[in-house]
N, C-alpha and C positions, 0 to 999 in steps of 0.2 A: 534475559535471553529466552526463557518461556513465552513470554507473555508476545516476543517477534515472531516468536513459531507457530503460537496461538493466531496471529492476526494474517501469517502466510496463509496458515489453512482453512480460517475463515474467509480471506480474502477468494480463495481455491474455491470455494463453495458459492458464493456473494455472487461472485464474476463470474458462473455459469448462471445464475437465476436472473440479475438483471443484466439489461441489454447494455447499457454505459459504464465505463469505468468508474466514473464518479459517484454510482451512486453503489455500486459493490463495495468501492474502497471506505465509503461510508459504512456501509451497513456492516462489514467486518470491524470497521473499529468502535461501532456499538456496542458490538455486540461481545467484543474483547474486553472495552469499559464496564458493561455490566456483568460480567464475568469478575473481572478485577473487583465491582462492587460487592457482591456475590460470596466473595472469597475474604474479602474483609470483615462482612459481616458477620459469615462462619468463625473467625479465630473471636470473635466475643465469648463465643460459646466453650472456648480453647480455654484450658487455666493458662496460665502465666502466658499468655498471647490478648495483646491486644490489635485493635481495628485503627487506622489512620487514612486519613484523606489521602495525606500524603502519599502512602504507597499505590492507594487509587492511580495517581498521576502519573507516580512513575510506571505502573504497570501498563498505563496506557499509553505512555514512550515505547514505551518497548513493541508494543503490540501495532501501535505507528510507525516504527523503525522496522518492524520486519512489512509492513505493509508497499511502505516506499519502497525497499528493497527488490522485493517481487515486481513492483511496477516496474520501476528502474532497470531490473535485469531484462525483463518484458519487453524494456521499449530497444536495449540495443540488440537482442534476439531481433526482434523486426527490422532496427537499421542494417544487420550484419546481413539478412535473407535480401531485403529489397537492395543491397548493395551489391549483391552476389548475381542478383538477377539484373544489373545492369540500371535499377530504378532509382539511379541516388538524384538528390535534387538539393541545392546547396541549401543550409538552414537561412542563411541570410548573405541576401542578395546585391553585391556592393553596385554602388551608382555605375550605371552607363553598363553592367554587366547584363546579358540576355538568358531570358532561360526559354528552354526549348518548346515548354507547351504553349507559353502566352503568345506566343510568334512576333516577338516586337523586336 
């Protein structure tokens, strides 16, 4: 649960510095993973704590699960506004059906 909060607000950050989603939603789960790395290495140092890959991964689920999240709520904020503003346009477009921009 951390580590989805961790990658919202990386994400938060990521997604004002690059221009594309894709490469924010990247660099936020970089930079969550090396965090997660970061943080495993530290508990070696811990007595009775040790360091695993393993938690590496799942940290980075997590940190991927809240990333999608924010996208995901992201994108039906935008369908809900451009629906409200009258902009909806069907996602897929059945045979013989017309849509209004292509004028066919």
């Amino acid at each position: 649960m951390e580590y989805a909060v961790l990658g919202a607000f990386f994400l938060g950050f990521f997604g004002t510095i690059f221009a594309g989603i894709r490469k924010g939603c990247l660099a936020a789960w970089g930079c969550a993973l090396v965090y997660a790395a970061f943080d495993e290495l530290h508990q070696l140092f811990v007595a009775g704590r040790e360091a695993a890959l393993k938690d590496v991964c799942i940290d980075g689920a997590g940190a991927l699960f809240g990333i999608l999240a924010v996208c995901g709520v992201g994108y039906l904020y935008k369908e809900a506004v451009n629906r409200k503003k009258g902009r909806t346009a069907p996602a897929v477009r059945l045979e013989g059906e017309k849509h209004e921009t292509l004028g066919r």
